[in-house]
VOTORMI-805102 format. One record per residue (C-alpha): residue in one letter; x, y, z. Coordinates in Angstrom, 3 decimals, decimal comma, always signed. Example, Ala and Ser with C-alpha at 12.3 -4.5 7.8 and 13.67 -1.06 7.14 Angstrom:
% VOTORMI-805102
["A"; [+12,300; -4,500; +7,800]]
["S"; [+13,670; -1,060; +7,140]]
% end
This chain:
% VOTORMI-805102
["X"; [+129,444; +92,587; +235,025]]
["X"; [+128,893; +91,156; +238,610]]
["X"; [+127,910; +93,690; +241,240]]
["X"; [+129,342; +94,518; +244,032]]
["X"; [+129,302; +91,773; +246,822]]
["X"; [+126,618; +91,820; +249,575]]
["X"; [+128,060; +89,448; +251,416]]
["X"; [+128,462; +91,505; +254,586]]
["X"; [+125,138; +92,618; +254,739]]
["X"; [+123,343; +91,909; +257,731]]
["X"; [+119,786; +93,024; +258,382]]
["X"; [+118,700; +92,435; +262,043]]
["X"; [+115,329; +94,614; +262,987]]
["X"; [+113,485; +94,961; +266,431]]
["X"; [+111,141; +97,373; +266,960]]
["X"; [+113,663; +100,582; +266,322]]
["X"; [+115,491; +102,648; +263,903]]
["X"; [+114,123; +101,106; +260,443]]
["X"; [+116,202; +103,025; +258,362]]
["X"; [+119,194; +100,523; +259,190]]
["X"; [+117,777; +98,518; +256,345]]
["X"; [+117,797; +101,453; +253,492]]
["X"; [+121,428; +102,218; +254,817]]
["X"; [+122,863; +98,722; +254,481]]
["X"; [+121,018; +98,511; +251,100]]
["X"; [+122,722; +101,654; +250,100]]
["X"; [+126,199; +100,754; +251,532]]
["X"; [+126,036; +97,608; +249,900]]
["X"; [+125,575; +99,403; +246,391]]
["X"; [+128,632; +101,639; +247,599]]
["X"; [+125,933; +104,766; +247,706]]
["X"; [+127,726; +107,085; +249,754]]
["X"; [+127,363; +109,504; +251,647]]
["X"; [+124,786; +108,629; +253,932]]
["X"; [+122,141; +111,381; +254,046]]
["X"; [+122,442; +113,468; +256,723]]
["X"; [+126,574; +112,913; +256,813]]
["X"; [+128,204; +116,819; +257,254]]
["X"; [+130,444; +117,799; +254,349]]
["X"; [+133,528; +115,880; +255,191]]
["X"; [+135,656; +117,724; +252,763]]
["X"; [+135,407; +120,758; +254,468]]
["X"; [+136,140; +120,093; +258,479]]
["X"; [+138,507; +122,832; +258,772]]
["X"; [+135,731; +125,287; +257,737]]
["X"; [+132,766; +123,930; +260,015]]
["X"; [+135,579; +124,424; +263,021]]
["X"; [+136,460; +127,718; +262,026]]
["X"; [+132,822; +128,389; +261,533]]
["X"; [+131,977; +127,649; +265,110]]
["X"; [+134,732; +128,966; +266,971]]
["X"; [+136,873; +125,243; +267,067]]
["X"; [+139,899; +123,677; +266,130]]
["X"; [+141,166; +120,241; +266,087]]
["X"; [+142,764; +119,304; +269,810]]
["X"; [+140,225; +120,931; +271,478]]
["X"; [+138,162; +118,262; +273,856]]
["X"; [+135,315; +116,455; +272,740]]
["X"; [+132,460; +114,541; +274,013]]
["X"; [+130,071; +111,919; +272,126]]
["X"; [+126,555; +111,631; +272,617]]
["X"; [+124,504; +108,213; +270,606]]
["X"; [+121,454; +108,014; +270,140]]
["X"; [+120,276; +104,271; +268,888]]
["X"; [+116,415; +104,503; +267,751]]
["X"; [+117,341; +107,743; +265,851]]
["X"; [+120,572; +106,162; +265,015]]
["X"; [+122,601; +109,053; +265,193]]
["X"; [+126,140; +109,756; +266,626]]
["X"; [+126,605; +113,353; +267,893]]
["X"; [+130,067; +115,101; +268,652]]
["X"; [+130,606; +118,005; +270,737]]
["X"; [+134,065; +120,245; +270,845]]
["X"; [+134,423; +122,607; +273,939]]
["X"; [+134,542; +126,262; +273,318]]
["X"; [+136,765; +129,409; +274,500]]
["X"; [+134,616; +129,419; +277,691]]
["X"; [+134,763; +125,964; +278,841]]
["X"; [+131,450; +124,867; +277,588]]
["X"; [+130,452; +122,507; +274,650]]
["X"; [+129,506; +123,612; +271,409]]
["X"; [+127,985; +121,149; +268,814]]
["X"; [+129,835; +119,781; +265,806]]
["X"; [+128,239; +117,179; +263,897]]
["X"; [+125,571; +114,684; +264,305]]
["X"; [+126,377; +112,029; +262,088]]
["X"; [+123,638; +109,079; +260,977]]
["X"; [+125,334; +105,866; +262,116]]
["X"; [+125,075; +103,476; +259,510]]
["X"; [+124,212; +100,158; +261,596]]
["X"; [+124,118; +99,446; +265,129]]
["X"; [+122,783; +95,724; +266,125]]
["X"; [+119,554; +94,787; +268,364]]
["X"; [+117,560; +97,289; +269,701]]
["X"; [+116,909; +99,747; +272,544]]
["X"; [+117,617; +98,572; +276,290]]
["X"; [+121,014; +97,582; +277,458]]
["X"; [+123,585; +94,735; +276,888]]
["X"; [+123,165; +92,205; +279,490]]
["X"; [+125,822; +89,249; +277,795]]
["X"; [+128,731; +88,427; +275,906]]
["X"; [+127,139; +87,079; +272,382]]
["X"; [+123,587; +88,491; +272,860]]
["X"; [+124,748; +90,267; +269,470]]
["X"; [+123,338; +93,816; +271,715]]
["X"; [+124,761; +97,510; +271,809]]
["X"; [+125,171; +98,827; +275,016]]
["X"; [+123,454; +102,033; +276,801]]
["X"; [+125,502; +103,616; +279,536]]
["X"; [+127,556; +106,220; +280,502]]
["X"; [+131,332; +105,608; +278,963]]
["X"; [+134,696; +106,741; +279,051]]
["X"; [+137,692; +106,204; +276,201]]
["X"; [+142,013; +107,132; +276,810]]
["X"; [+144,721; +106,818; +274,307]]
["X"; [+145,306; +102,816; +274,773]]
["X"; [+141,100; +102,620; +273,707]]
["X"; [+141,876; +103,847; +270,156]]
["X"; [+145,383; +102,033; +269,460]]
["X"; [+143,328; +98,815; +267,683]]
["X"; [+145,205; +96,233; +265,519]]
["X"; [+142,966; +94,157; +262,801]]
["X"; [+140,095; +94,968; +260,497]]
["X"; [+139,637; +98,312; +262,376]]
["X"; [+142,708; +100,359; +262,946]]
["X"; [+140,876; +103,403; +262,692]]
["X"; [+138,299; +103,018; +266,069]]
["X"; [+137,762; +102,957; +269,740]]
["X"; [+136,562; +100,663; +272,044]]
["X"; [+134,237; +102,081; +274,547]]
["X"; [+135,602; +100,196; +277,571]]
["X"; [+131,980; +97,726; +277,822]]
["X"; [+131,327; +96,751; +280,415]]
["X"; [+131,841; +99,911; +282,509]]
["X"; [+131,825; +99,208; +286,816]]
["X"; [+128,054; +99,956; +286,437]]
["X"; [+127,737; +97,003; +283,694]]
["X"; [+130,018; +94,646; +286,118]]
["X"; [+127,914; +95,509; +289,485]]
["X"; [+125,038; +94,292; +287,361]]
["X"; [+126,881; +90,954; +286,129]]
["X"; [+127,097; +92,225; +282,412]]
["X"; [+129,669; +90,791; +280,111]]
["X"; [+131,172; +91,433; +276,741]]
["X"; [+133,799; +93,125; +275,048]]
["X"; [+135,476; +94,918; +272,538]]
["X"; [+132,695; +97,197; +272,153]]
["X"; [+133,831; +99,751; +269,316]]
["X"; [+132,788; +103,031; +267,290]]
["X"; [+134,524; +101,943; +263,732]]
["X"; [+133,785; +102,338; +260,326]]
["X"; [+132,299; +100,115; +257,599]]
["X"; [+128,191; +99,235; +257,777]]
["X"; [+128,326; +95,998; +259,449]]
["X"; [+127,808; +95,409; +263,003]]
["X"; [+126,673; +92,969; +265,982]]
["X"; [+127,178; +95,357; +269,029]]
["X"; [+129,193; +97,924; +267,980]]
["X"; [+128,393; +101,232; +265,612]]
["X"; [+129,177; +100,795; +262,269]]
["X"; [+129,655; +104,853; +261,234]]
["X"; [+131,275; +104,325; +257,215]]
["X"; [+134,845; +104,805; +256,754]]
["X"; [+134,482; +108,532; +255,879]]
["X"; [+132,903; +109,559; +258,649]]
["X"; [+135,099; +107,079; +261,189]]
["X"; [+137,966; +108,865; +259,775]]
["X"; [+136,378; +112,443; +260,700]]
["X"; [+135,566; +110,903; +264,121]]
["X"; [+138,816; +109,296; +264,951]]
["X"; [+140,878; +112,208; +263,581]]
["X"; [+138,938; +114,690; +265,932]]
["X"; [+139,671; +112,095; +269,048]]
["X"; [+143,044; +111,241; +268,179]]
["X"; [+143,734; +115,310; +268,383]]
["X"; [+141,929; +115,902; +271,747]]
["X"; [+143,707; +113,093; +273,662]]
["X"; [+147,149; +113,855; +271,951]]
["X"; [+146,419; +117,766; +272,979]]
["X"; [+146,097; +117,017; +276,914]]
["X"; [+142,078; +115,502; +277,006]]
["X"; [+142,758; +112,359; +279,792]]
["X"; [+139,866; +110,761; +278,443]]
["X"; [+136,543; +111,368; +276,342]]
["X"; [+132,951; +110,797; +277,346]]
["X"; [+130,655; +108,762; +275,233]]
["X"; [+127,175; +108,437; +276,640]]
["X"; [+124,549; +106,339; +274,844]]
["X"; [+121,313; +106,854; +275,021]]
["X"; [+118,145; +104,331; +273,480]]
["X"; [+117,113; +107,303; +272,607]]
["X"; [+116,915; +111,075; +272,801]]
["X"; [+115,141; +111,302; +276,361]]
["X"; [+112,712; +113,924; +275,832]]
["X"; [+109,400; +113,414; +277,711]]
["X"; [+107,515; +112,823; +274,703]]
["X"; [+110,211; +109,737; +273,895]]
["X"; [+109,734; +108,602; +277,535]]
["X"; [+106,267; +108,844; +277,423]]
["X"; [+106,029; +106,749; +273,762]]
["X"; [+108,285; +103,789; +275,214]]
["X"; [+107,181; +104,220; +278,673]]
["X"; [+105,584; +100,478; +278,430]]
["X"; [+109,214; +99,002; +277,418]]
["X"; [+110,444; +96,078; +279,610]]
["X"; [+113,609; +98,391; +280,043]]
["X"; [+111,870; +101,490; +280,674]]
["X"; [+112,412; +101,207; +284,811]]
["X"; [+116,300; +101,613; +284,423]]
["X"; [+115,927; +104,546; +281,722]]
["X"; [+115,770; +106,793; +284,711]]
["X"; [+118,778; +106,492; +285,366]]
["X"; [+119,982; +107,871; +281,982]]
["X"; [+117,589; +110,577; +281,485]]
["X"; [+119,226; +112,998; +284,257]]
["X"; [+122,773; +112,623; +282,475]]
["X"; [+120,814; +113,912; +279,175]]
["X"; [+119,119; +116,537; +280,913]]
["X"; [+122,447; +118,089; +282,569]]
["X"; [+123,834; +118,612; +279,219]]
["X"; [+120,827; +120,234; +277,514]]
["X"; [+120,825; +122,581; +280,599]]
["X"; [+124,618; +123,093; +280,701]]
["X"; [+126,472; +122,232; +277,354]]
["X"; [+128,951; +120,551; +279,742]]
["X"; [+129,428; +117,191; +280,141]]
["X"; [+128,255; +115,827; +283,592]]
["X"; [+130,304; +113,824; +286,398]]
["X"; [+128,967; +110,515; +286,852]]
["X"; [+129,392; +108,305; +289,570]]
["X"; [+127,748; +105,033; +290,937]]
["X"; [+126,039; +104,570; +293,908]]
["X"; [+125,295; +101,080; +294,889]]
["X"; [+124,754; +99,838; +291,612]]
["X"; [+122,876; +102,877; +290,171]]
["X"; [+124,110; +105,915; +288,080]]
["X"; [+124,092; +109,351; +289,807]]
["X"; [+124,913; +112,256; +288,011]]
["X"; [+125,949; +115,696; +289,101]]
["X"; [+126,499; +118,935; +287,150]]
["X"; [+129,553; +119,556; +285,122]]
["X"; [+131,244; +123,020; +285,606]]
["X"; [+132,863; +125,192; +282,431]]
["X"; [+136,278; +123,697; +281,545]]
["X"; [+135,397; +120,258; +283,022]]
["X"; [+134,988; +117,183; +280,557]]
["X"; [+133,133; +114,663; +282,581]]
["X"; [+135,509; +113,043; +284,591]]
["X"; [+138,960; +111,817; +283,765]]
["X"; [+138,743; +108,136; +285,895]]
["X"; [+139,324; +105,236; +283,861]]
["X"; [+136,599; +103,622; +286,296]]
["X"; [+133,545; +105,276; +287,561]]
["X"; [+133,994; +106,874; +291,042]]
["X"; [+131,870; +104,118; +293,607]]
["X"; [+130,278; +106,196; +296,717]]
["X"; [+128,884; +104,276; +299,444]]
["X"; [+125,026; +104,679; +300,296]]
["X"; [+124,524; +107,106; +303,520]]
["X"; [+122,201; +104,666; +304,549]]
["X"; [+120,760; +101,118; +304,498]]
["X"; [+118,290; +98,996; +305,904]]
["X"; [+120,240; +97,595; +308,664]]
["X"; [+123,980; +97,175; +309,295]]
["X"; [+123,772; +93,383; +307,069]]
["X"; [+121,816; +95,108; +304,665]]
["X"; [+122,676; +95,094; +300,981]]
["X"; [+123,966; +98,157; +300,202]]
["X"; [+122,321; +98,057; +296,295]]
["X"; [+119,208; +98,136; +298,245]]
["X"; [+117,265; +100,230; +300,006]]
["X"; [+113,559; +99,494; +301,157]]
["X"; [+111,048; +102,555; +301,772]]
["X"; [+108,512; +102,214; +304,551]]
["X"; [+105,829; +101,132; +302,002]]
["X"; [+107,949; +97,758; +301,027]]
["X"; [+109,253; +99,621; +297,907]]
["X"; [+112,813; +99,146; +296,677]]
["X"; [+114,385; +102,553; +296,044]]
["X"; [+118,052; +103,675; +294,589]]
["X"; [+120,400; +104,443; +297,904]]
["X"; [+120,886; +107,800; +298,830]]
["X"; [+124,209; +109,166; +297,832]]
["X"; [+126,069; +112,217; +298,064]]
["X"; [+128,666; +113,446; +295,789]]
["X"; [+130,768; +114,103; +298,508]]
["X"; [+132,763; +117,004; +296,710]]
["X"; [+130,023; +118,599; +294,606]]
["X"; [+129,867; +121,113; +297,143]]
["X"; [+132,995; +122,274; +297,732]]
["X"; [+133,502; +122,052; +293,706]]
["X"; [+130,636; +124,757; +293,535]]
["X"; [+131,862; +126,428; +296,315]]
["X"; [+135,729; +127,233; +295,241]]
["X"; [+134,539; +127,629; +291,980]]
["X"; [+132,223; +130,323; +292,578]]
["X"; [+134,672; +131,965; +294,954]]
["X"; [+137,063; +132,118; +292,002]]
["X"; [+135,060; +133,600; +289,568]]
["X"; [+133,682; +136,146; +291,956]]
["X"; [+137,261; +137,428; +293,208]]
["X"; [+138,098; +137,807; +289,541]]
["X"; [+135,223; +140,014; +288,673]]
["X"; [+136,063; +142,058; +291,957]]
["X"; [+139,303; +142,799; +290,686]]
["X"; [+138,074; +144,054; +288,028]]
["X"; [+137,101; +147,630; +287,525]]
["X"; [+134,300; +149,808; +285,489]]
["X"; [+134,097; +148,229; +281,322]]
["X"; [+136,353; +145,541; +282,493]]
["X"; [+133,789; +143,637; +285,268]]
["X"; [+130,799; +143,800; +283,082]]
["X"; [+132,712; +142,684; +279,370]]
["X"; [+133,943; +139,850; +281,958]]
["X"; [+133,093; +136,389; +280,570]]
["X"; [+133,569; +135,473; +284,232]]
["X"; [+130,604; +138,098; +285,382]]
["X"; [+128,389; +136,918; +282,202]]
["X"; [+129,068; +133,016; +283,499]]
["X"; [+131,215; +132,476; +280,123]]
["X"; [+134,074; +130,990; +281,679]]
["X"; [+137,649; +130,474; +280,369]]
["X"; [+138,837; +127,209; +281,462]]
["X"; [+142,001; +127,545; +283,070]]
["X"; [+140,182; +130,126; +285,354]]
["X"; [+138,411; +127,102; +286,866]]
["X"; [+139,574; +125,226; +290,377]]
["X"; [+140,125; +121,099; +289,025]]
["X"; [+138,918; +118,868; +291,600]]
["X"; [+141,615; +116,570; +293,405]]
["X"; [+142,093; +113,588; +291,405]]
["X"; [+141,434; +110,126; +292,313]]
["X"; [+144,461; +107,596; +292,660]]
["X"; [+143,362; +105,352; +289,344]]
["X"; [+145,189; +102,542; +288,937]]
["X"; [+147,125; +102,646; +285,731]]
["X"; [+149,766; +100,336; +285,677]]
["X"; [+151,455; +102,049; +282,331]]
["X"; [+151,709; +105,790; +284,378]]
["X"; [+152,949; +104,161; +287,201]]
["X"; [+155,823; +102,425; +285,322]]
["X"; [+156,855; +106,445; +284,410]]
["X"; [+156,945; +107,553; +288,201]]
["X"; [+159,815; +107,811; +290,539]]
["X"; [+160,539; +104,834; +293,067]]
["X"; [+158,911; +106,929; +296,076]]
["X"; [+155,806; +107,894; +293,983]]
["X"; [+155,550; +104,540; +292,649]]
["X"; [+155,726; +103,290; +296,155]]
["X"; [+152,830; +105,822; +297,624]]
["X"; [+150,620; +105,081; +294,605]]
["X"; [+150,960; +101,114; +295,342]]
["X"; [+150,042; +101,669; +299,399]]
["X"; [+146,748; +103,838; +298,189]]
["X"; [+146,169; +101,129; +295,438]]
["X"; [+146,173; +98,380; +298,033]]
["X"; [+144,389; +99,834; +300,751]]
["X"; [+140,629; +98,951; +301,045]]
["X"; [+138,346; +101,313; +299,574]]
["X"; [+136,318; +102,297; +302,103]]
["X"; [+133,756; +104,333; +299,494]]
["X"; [+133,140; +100,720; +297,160]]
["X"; [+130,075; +98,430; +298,095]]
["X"; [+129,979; +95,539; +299,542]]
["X"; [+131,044; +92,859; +297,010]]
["X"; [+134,154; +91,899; +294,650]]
["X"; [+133,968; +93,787; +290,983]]
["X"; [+135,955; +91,991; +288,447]]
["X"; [+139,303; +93,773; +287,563]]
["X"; [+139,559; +95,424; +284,539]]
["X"; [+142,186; +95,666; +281,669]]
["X"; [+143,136; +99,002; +279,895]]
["X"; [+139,927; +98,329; +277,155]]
["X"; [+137,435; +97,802; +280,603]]
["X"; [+137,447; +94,207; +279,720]]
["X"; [+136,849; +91,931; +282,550]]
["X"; [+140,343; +89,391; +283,084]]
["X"; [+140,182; +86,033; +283,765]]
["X"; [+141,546; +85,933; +287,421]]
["X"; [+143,165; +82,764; +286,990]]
["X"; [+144,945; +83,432; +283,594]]
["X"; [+145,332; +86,927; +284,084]]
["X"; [+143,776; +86,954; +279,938]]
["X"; [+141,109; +89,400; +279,445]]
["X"; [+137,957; +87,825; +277,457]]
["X"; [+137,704; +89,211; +274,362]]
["X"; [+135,926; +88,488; +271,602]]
["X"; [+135,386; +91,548; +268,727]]
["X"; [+132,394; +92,877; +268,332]]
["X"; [+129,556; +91,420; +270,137]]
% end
């Protein structure tokens, strides 16, 4: 009797996560699950366990040299609390970002998927895409698309997590965004960014723009709460998340312009320091402080309201924070052709003047448009260019 087809094994090694070899191998002989993989069979119990329950919001953090996929649910008091880290089964190339379309690379970056992300038609009905390449990837002339978190063991970009364990995943996603979530962050990482790890690949050719990752990582580990991202010039900046915030609900990363440049023809990706060095722009999150400002004057006239027992069993005085207690930041107009189609004439009609109107925060520069999946269009067709899984 013939054994099962290997056909779809593909075994691509760098320098990184070795054990994508054993778990091809193993997948191949249908050896599942994967070590490491949570007890599927018993989700509702690891929720109840930790205080969870399916709808809640999530956010995704990969890892690619330990190949590992983790997934956070927030709690009662607006912070994260950790679900599962699954072992991804392949992912394709190695640490350091995707530069091109076909260059067979995963991406590192800071992500974002909504409900049209994880409707998918073909071979994998059950994943998302994560929107590759972000306005951070574009600023830096990066292409590809169709970027996706789906099951199976195969992969040449994406990551491959098993049908099982995509299921789990997808389920858990499908819940949050149908139960109010905008959107979900995924942020991946080349690896976790501890010093040590920094330290081991600190002679990488792609260690210089690792520093732009690490302070994402390190906000979370402080704060169990996904931080707001934005771009300045064409370099990450990350801020704080509060309790009951998710990271942001933009389909495109907010663009801020540097406070200052070089000279008024300067480029405003650039600035140079008085020694001739070439240093990120200074940026300011222009509504970090006034976030911080109405939130903490919230919290504190709730606790003064309260009186004796009440004030100090307060998860508002203890900094445990129910979400809805929390101020939400004005939203930005996104353009989202779908929503808009679902708004009265007069809203439709504000919404197209604010669309159209230059945006005086962007840099210098045109950034290719984007489709629902944050893959760039072909201005002249109008087409996006896609091509699965690269």
């Amino acid at each position: 009797m013939a054994g099962p087809s290997a056909s779809a094994l593909e075994v691509v090694l760098h320098d990184v996560a070795p054990d994508r070899v054993e778990r091809q191998r193993a997948f191949s002989r249908g050896e599942l699950p994967i070590p490491g993989t949570p007890r599927l069979d018993m989700l509702d119990e690891r929720l109840k366990e930790r205080g969870l329950a399916q709808g809640r919001a999530i956010y995704i953090r990969i890892f690619k040299a330990e190949s590992e996929l983790e997934l956070w649910m927030q709690n009662s008091s607006g912070t994260f609390t950790h679900l599962a880290t699954y072992p991804i089964c392949h992912w394709h190339g190695t640490i350091g970002p995707k530069l091109k379309e076909g260059d067979k690379q995963s991406p590192e970056g800071f992500y974002s998927v909504g409900i049209p992300q994880t409707r998918l038609v073909g071979r994998w009905r059950k994943a998302f895409n994560l929107g590759f390449p972000n306005l951070h990837d574009q600023l830096l002339s990066r292409t590809g698309s169709y970027i996706l978190v789906h099951g199976g063991c195969s992969s040449v970009g994406c990551f491959a997590m098993t049908d099982p364990v995509q299921d789990e995943i997808y389920g858990l996603a499908r819940a949050a965004l149908a139960a109010g979530q905008e959107r979900f962050q995924v942020h991946v990482f080349p690896f976790r960014m501890t010093d040590a790890n920094l330290v081991r690949f600190g002679g990488h050719p792609w260690a210089h723009t690792w520093a732009d990752l690490k302070p994402a990582y390190d906000s979370f580990e402080r704060t169990r709460v996904p931080p707001k991202v934005i771009v300045c010039g064409i370099r990450y900046q990350v801020a704080d998340g509060l309790p009951g915030e998710t990271g942001g609900t933009e389909k495109r990363l907010p663009v801020l312009r540097p406070a200052s440049r070089v000279a008024a023809s300067a480029d405003l990706t650039v600035v140079i320091d008085s020694r001739g060095q070439w240093s990120p722009p200074s940026c300011t999150i222009e509504d970090e402080a006034r976030r911080k400002a109405a939130y903490a004057m919230t919290t504190s006239a709730t606790v003064e309201g309260l009186a004796g027992p009440e004030a100090a069993a307060s998860p508002l005085a203890t900094g445990s924070v129910v979400p809805d207690a929390i101020p939400s930041a004005p939203k930005p107009v996104v353009d989202d052709e779908a929503r808009t189609r679902t708004k009265p004439a007069a809203a439709r009609s504000g919404r197209r003047a604010a669309r159209d109107a230059p945006d005086t925060l962007a840099p210098s520069g045109a950034v290719p448009p984007t489709d629902g999946f944050g893959t760039a269009l072909n201005t002249r067709t109008g087409r996006s260019q896609a091509v699965a899984g690269n």
